[in-house]
C-alpha positions in Angstrom: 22.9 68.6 14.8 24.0 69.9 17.9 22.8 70.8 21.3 22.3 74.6 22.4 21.6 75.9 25.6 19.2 78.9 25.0 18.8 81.8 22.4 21.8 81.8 19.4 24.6 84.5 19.9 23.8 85.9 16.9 20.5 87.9 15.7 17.3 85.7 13.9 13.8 86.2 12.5 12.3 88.5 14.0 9.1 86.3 14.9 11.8 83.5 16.3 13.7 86.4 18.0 10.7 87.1 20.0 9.9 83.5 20.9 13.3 83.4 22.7 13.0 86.7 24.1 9.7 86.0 25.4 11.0 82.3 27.0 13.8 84.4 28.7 11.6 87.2 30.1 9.4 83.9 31.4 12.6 83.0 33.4 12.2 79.5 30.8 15.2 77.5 30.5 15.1 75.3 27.0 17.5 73.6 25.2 17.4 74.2 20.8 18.7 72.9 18.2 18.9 74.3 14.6 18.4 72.4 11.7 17.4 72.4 7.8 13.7 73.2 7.4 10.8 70.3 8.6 7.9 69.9 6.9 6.5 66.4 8.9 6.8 64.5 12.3 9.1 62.2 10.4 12.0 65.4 9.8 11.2 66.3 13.5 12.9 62.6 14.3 16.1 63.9 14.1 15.8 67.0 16.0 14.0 64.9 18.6 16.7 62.5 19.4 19.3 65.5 20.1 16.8 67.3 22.5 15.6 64.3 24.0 11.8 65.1 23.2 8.6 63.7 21.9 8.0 67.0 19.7 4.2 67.7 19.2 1.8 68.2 16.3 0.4 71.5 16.2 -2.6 71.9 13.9 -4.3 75.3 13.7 -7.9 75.0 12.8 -11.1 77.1 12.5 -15.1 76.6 12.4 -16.3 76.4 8.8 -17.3 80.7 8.9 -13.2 81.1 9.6 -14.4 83.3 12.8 -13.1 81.0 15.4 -9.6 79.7 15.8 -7.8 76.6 17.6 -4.2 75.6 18.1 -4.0 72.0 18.8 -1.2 70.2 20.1 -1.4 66.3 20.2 1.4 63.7 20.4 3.6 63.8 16.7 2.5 59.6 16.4 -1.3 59.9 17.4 -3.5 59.7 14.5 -6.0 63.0 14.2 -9.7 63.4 12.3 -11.4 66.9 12.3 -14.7 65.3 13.0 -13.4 63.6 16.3 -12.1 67.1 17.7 -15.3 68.8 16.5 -17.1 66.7 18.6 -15.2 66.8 21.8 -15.3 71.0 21.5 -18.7 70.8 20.8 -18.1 72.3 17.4 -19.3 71.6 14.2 -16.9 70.8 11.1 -13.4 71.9 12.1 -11.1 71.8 9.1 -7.6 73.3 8.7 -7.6 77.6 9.3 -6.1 79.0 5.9 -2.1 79.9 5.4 -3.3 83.4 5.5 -4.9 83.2 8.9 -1.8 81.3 10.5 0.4 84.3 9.4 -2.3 86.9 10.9 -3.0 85.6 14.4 0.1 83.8 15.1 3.0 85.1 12.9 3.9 82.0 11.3 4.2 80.1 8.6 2.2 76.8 7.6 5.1 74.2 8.6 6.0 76.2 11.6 2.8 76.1 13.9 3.8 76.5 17.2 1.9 77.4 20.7 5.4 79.9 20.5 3.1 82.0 17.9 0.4 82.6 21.3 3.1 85.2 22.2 1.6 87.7 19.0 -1.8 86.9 19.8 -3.2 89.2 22.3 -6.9 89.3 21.1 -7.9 85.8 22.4 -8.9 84.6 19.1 -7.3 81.3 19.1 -7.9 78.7 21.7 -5.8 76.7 22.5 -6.3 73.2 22.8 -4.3 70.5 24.4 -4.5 66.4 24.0 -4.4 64.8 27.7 -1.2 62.7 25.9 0.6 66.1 25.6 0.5 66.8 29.2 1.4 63.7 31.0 5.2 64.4 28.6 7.9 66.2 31.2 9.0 68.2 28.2 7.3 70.2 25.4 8.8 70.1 22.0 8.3 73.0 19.1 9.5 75.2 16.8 10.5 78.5 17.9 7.8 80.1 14.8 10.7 78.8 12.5 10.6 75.6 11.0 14.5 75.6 10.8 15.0 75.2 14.9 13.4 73.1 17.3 13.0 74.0 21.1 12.1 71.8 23.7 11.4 73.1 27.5 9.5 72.1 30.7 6.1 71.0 30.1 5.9 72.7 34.0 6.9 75.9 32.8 4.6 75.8 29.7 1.6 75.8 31.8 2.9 77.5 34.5 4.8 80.4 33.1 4.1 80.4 29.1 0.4 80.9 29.2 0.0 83.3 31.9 2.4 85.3 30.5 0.8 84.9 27.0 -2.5 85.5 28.4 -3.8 82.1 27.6 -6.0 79.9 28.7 -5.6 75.7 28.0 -8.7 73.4 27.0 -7.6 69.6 27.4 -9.5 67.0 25.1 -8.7 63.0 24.9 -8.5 62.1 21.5 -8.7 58.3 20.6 -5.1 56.6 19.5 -7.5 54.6 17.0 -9.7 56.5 15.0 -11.9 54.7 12.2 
């Protein structure tokens, strides 16, 4: 794996196309690194090591009617339980949003979530939720809405660039590192 400074030379995805295109018009600097598709934190290890990042667990998750949506990002090793989110949001029974959903409101693929995929998502349907852990990191690690690069840039410039520009607003939660 190697080190890359920016978007590739040549033409991708178009959903990971716009990920970089949006980061550039942000004035973002971030560092990638392509790879075979991940499917866990444990493929991500790799990918970590060469950008020098603690890349995050994004879950996207919905109420039980499916009418409300939330993009969580929590450190890749802390342990995570629907009922424990649901009750810091003040929302009852959170489970996982359906493939079909993920590919609607944030043009990706299960295995790909990203907070990348906000830049497609101007209805302010999803909100966006970030663990307190997440934060305190100097860099933020994800996948470009591909599962076959990772990205890693400022975790500065991802609240103070990204989500303006996306038009989105943060919620922070603690979650527990021990969860029964």
């Amino acid at each position: 794996m190697e080190l890359h400074y920016g978007a590739p030379a040549e033409q991708r995805a178009e959903n990971e196309q716009a990920a970089y295109d949006f980061l550039n018009r942000c004035g973002i600097p971030f560092t990638r690194v392509d790879h075979p598709a991940v499917h866990t934190m444990e493929d991500c290890l790799a990918a970590d090591a060469v950008l020098q990042v603690e890349m995050c667990k994004n879950l996207f998750l919905c109420n039980s009617q499916r009418t409300k949506f939330y993009l969580l990002l929590l450190p890749g090793d802390k342990p995570f339980k629907t009922k424990v989110l649901s009750k810091a949001l003040g929302v009852s029974r959170l489970s996982f949003a359906p493939a079909e959903k993920i590919e609607e409101l944030l043009h990706i693929s299960p295995g790909a979530v990203s907070p990348m995929g906000l830049v497609f998502e101007s209805a302010r349907d999803v909100t966006l939720v970030m663990d307190k852990d997440v934060k305190k990191l100097p860099l933020l690690g994800c996948h470009p809405c591909v599962n076959t690069s990772s990205i890693a840039f400022s975790m500065a410039d991802f609240l103070e660039k990204f989500l303006p520009a996306a038009g989105h607003q943060i919620s922070f939660v603690s979650l527990p590192w021990e969860v029964e």
